[in-house]
VMD Tcl script that draws the C-alpha trace (Angstrom):
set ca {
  {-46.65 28.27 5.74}
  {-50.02 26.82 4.31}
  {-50.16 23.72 2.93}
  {-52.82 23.17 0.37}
  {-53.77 19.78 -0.49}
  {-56.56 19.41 -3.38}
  {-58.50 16.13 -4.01}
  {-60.61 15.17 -6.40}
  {-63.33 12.60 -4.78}
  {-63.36 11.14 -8.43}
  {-59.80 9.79 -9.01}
  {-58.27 11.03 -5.76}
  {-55.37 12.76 -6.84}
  {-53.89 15.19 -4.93}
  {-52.16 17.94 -5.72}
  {-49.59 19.87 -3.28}
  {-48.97 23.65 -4.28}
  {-46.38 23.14 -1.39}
  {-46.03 27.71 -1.02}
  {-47.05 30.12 2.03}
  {-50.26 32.47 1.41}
  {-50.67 35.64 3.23}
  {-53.49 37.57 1.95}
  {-53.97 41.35 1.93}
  {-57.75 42.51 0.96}
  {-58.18 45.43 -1.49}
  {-60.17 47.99 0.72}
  {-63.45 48.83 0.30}
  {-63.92 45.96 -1.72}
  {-66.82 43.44 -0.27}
  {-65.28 40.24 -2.62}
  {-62.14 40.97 -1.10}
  {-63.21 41.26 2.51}
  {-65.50 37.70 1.92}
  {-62.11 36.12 0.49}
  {-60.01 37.27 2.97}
  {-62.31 36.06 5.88}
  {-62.83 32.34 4.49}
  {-59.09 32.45 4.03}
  {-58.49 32.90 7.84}
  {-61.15 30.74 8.54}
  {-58.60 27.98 6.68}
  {-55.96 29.57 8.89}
  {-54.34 31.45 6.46}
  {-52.91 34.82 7.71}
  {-54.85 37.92 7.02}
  {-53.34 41.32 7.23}
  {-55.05 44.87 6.21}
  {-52.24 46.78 5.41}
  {-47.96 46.09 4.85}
  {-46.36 49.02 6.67}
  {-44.71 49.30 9.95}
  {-47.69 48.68 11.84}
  {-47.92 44.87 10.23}
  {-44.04 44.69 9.87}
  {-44.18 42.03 13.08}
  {-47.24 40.22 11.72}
  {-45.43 39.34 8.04}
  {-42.12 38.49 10.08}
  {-43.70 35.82 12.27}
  {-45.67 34.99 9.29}
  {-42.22 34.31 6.88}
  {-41.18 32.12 10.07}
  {-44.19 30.61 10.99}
  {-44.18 26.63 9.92}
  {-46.49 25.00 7.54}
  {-50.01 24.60 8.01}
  {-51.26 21.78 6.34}
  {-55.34 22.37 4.40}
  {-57.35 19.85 2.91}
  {-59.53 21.01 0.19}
  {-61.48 19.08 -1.82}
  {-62.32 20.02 -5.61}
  {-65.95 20.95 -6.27}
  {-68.19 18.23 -8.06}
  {-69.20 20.90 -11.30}
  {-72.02 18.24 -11.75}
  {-73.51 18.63 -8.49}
  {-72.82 22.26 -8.56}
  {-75.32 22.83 -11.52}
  {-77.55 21.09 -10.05}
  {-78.06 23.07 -6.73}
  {-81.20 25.76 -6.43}
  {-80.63 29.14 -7.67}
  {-83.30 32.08 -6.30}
  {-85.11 33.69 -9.15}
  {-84.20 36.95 -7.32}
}
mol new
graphics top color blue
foreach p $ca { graphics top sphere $p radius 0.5 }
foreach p [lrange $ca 0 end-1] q [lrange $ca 1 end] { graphics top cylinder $p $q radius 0.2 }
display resetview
């Protein structure tokens, strides 16, 4: 199970959602695939399909224990202010 923790560098609060996330990308879909790839980068389990093929891959996943994440929130501020190409 993931544990996502969210902070906020300006008051520090932190917020625990406390659930399990197991993602499943749409196919074809490039959005999807990017998600899905920063999401196992965070450790979070990444399947392509839910069939009988997977079936062993969700069941170690419902008894897998938490995995703690640390996320913090984006700075909207500093966000605006980054460069953006003219493409």
């Amino acid at each position: 199970m993931i544990e996502f923790r969210c902070c906020s560098d300006q008051d520090n609060a932190i917020s625990d959602l406390n659930i399990k996330l197991l993602s499943i990308p749409v196919i074809d879909q490039y959005q999807q695939q990017c998600n899905a790839t920063a999401l196992a980068q965070l450790g979070i389990k990444v399947l392509k399909d839910l069939n009988e093929e997977t079936k062993q891959d969700f069941y170690e996943w419902v008894a897998a224990p938490k995995i703690p994440v640390e996320m913090k929130a984006n700075d909207i501020k500093q966000t605006f202010t980054l460069p953006v190409g003219n493409g």
